[in-house]
C-alpha atoms as a printed R data frame, in Angstrom:
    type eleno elety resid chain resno       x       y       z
1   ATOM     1    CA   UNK     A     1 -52.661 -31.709 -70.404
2   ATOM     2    CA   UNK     A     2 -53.818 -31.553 -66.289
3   ATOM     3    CA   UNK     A     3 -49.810 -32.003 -66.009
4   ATOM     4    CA   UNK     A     4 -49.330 -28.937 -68.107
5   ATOM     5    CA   UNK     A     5 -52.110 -27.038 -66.156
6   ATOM     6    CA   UNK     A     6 -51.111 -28.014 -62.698
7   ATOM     7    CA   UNK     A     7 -47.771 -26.667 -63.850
8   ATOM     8    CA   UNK     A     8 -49.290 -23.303 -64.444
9   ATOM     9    CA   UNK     A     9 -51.149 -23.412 -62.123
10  ATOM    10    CA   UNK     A    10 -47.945 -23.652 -59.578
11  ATOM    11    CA   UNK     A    11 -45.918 -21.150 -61.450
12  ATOM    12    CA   UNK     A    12 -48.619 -18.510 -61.320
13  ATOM    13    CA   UNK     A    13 -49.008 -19.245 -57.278
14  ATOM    14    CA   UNK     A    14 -45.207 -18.646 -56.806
15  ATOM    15    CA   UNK     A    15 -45.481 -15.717 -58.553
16  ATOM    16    CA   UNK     A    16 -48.281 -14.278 -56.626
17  ATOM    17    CA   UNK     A    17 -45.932 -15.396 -53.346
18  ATOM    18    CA   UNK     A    18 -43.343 -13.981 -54.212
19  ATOM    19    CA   UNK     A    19 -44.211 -10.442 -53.232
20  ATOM    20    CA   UNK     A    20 -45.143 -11.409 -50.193
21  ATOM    21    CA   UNK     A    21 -41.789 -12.453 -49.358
22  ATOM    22    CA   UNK     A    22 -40.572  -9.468 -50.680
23  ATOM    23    CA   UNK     A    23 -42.606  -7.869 -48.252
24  ATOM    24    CA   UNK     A    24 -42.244  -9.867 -44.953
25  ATOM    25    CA   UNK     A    25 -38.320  -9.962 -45.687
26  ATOM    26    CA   UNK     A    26 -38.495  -6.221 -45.543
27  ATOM    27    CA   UNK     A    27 -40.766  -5.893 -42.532
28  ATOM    28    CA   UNK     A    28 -37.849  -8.257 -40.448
29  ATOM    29    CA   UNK     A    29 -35.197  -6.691 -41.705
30  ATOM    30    CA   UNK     A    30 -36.665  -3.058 -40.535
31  ATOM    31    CA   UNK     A    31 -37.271  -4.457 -37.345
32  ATOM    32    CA   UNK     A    32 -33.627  -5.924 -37.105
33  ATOM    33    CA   UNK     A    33 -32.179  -2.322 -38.028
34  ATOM    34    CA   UNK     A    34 -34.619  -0.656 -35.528
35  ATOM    35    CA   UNK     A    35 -33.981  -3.069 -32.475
36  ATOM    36    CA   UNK     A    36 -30.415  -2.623 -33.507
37  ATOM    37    CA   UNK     A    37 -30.477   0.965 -33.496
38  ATOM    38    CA   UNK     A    38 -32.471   1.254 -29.960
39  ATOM    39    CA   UNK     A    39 -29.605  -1.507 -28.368
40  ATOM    40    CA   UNK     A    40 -26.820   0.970 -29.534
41  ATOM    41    CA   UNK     A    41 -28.790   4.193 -28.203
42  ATOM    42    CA   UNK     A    42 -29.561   2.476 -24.983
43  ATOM    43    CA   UNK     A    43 -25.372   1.379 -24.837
44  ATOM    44    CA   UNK     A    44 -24.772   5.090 -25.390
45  ATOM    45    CA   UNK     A    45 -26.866   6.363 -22.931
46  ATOM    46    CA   UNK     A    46 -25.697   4.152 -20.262
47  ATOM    47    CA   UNK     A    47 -21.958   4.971 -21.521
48  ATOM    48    CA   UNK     A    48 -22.622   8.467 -20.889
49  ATOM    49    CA   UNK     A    49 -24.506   7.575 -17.578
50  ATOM    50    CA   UNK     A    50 -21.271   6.013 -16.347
51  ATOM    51    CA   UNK     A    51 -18.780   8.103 -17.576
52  ATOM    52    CA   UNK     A    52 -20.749  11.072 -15.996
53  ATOM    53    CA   UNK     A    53 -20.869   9.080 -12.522
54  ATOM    54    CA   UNK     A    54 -17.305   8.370 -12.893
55  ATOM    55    CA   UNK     A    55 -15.965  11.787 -13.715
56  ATOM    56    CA   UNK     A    56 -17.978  13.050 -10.746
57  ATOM    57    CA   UNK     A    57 -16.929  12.489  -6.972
58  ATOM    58    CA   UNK     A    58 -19.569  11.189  -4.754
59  ATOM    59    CA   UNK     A    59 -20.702  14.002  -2.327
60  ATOM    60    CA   UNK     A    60 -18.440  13.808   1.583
61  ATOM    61    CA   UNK     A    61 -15.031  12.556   0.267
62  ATOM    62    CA   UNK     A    62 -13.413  16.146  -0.502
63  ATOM    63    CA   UNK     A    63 -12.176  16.026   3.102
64  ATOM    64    CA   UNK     A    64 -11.642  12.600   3.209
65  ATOM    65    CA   UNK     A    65  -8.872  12.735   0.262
66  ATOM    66    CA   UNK     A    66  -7.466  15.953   1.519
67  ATOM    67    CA   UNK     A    67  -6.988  14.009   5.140
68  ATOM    68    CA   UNK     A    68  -5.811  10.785   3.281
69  ATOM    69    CA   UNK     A    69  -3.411  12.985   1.392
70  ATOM    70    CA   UNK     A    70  -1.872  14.230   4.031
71  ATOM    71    CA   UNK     A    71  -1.499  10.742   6.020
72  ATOM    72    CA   UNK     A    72   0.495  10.312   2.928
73  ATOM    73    CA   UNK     A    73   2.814  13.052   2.757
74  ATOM    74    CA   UNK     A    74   3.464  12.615   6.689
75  ATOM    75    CA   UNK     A    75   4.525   9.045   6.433
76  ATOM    76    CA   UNK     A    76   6.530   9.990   3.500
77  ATOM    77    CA   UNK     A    77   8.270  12.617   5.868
78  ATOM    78    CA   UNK     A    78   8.623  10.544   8.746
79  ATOM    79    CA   UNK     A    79  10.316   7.631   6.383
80  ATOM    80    CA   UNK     A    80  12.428   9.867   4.250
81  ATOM    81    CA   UNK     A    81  11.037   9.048   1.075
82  ATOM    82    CA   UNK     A    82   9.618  12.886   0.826
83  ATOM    83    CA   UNK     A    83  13.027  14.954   1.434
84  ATOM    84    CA   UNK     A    84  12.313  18.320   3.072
85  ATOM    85    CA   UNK     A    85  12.110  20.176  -0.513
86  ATOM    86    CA   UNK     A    86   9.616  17.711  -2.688
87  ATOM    87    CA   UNK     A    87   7.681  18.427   1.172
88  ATOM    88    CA   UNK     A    88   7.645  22.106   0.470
89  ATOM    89    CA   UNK     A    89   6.380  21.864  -3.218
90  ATOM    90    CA   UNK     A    90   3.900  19.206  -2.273
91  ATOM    91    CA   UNK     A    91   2.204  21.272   0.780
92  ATOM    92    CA   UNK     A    92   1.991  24.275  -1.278
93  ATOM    93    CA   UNK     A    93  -0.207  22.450  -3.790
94  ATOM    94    CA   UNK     A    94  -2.701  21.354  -1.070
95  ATOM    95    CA   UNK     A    95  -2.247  24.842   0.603
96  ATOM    96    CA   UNK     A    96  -3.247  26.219  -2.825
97  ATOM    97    CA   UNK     A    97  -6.010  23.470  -3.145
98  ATOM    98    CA   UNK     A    98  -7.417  24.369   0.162
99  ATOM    99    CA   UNK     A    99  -7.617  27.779  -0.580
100 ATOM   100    CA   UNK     A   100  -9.333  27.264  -3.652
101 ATOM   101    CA   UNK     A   101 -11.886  24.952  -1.731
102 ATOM   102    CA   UNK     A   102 -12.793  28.056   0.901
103 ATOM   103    CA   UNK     A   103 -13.221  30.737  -1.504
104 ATOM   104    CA   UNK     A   104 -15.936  28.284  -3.549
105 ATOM   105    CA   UNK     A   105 -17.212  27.570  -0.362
106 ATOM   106    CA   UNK     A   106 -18.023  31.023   0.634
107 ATOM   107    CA   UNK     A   107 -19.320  31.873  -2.837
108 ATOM   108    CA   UNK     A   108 -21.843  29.059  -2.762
109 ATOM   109    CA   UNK     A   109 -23.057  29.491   0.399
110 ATOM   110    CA   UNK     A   110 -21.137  27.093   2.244
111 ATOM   111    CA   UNK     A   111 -21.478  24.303   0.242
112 ATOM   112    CA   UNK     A   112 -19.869  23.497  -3.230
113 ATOM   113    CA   UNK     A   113 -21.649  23.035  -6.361
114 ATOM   114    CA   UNK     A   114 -20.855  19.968  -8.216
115 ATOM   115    CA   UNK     A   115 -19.073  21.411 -10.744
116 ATOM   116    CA   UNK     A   116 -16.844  22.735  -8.097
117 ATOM   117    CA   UNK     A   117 -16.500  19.062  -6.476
118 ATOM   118    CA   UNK     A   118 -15.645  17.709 -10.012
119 ATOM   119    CA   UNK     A   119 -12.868  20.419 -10.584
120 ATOM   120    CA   UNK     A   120 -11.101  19.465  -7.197
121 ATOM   121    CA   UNK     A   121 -11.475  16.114  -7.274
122 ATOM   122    CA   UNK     A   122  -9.623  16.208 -10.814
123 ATOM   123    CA   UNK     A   123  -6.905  18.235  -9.055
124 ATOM   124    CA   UNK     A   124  -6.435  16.180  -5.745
125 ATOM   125    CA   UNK     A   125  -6.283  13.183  -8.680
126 ATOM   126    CA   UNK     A   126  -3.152  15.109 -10.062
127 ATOM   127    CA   UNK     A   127  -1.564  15.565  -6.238
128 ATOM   128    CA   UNK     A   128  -2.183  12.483  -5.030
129 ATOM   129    CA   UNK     A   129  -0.070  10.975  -8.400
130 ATOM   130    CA   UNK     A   130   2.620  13.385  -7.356
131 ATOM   131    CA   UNK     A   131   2.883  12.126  -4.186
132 ATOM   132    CA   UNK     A   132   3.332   8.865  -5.680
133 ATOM   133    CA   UNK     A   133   6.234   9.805  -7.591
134 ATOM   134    CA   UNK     A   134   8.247  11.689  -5.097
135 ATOM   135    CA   UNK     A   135   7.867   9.050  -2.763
136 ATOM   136    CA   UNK     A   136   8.609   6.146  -5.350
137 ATOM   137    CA   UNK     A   137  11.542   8.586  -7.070
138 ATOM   138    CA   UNK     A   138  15.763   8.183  -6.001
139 ATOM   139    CA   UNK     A   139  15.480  11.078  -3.933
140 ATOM   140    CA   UNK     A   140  15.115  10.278  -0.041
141 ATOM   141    CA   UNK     A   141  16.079  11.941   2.942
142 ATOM   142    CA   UNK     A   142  18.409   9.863   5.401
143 ATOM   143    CA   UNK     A   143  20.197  11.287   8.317
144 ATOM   144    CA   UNK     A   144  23.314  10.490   9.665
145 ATOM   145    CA   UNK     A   145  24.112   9.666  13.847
146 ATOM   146    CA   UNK     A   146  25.665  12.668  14.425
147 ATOM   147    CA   UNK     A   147  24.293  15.829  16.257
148 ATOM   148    CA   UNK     A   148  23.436  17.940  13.439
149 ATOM   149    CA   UNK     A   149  21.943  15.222  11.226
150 ATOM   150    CA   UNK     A   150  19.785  13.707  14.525
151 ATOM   151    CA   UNK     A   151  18.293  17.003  14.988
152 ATOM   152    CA   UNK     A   152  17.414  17.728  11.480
153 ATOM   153    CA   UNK     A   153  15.404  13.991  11.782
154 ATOM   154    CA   UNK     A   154  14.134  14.970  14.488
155 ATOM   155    CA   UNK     A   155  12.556  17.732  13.270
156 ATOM   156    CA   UNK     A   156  10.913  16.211  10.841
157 ATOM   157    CA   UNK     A   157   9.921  13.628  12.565
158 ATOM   158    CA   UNK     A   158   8.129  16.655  14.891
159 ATOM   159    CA   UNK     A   159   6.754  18.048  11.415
160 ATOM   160    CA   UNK     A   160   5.220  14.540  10.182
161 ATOM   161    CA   UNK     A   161   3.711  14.348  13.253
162 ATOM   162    CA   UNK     A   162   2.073  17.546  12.947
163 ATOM   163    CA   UNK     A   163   1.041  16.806   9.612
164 ATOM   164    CA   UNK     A   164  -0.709  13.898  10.505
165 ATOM   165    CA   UNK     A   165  -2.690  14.927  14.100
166 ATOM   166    CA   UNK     A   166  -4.150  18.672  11.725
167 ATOM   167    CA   UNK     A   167  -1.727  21.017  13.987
168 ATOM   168    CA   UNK     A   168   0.293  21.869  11.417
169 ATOM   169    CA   UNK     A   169  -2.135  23.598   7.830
170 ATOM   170    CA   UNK     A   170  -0.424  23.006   4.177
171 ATOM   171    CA   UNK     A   171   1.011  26.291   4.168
172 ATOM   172    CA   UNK     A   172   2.256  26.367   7.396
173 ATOM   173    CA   UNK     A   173   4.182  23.017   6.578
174 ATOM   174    CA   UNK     A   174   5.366  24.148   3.249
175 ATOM   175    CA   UNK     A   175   7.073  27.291   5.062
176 ATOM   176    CA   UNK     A   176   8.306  24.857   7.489
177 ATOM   177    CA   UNK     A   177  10.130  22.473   4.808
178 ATOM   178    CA   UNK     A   178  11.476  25.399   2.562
179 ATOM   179    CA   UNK     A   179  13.350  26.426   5.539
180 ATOM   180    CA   UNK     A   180  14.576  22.560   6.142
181 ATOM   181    CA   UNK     A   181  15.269  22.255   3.143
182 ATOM   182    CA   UNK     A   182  17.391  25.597   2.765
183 ATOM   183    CA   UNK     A   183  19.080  23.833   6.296
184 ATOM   184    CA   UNK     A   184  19.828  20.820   4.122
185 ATOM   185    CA   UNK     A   185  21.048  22.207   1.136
186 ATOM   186    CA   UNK     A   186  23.601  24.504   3.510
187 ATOM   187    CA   UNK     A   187  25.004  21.917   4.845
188 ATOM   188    CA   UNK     A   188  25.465  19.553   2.161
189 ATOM   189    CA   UNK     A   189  27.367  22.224   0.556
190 ATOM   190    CA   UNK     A   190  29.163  22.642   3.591
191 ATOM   191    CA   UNK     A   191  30.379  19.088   4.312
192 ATOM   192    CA   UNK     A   192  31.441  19.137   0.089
193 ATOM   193    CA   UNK     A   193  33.520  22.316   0.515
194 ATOM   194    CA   UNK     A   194  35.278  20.444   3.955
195 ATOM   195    CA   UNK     A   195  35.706  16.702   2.811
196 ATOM   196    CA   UNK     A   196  32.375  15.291   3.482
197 ATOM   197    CA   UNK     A   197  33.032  16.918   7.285
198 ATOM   198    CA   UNK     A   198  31.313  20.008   8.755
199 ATOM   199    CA   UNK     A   199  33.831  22.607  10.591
200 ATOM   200    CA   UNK     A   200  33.240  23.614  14.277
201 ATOM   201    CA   UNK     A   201  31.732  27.284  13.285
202 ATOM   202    CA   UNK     A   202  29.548  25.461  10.540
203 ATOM   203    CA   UNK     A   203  28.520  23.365  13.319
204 ATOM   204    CA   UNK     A   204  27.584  26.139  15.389
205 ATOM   205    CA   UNK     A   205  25.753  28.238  12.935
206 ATOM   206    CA   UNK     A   206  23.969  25.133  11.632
207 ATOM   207    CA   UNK     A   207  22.672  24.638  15.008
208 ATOM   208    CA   UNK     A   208  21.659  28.492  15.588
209 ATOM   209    CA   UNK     A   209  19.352  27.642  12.560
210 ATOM   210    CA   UNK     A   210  18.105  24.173  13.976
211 ATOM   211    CA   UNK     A   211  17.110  26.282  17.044
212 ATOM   212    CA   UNK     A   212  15.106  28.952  15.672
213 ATOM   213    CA   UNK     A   213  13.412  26.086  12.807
214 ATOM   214    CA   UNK     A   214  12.712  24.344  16.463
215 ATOM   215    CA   UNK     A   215  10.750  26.888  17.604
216 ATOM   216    CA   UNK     A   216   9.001  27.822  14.476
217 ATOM   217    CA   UNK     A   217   7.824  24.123  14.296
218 ATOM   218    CA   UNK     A   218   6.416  24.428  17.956
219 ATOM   219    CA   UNK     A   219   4.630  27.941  17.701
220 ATOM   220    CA   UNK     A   220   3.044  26.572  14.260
221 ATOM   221    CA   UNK     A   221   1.933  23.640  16.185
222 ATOM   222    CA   UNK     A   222   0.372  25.375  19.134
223 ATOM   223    CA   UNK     A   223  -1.381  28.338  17.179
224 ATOM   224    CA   UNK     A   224  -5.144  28.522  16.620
225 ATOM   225    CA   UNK     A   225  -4.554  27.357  13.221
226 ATOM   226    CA   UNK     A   226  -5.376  24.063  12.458
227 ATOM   227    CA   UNK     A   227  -5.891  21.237   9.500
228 ATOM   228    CA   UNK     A   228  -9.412  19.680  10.551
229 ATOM   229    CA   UNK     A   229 -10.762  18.449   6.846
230 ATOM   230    CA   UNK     A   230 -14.462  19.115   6.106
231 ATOM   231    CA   UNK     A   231 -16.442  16.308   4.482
């Protein structure tokens, strides 16, 4: 009989316990869901947080990539791995670019909102791949020893230079190389038309070209106009 009653006795007990455990079981498993639930808001937020940071350039390097980009394009030049025409396309970009950069400027009170910074930095991200690939493509720009081809090299060996030291601006050098690159294109039709060799009046007019290119290369060197990046 106290076996039988103890019995009871234990059975009502669990029964009392049991909700109880219902009830603590929930209480953890709310907390579980809710800690969860903060962890994934706080992952988001700091997603977001990053992604913003990313897809915004820090303030100062606007002139910085715009200088770097056209270290770029002049050693490209100056090695041949830019020929005169992927020059020309490139340098209209940046004059474009540039262009784009003053008129926000003077909108915004000299400065540039960071929307603005944002926009260009997304486009100088799209030039500066270009670059790339013209200068990693099969299209190069090698010169031969004789007169013609030693003066076309040297010219753009005159232009790369510019680039680099700010005397010559984007559109200035994308003038510059469509009129090389007309040059080029003249005489490489020439020399197919004559057996790979350029006549003695192709010659002549060739150089008659060379000369006034020349000068156009020096006066757009020596102007007031110059390629001094802000930051």
């Amino acid at each position: 009989m106290q076996s039988n009653s103890r019995k009871k006795r234990g059975d009502i007990m669990r029964r009392s316990l049991l909700p109880w455990k219902a009830l603590s079981l929930a209480v953890v498993l709310a907390g579980t869901v809710a800690a969860s639930q903060l962890s994934a808001q706080q992952s988001q937020t700091q997603s977001s947080s990053s992604q913003s940071t990313q897809s915004a350039p820090p303030p100062g390097t606007i002139g910085e990539r715009k200088e770097n980009q056209q270290d770029r394009i002049a050693q490209g030049v100056k090695s041949g791995q830019l020929t005169a025409g992927e020059t020309a396309k490139l340098e209209s970009k940046e004059a474009a670019l540039n262009k784009e950069v003053r008129t926000d400027r003077q909108q915004d009170g000299g400065k540039l909102t960071q929307q603005q910074r944002t926009q260009i930095n997304q486009q100088q991200n799209r030039l500066s791949g270009q670059i790339y690939q013209d200068k990693h493509n099969a299209a190069t720009q090698h010169y031969g020893n004789n007169e013609v081809d030693q003066r076309r090299e040297n010219q753009q060996d005159r232009i790369a230079q510019g680039i680099k030291s700010g005397q010559l601006t984007a559109g200035e050098t994308a003038k510059l190389e469509s009129k090389e690159a007309a040059v080029n294109k003249e005489v490489r039709t020439d020399r197919q038309s004559n057996g790979g060799k350029l006549t003695q009046g192709e010659k002549k007019q060739v150089n008659q070209q060379q000369n006034k290119l020349s000068n156009k290369i020096y006066q757009d060197k020596h102007n007031n106009r110059t390629q001094h990046p802000k930051k």
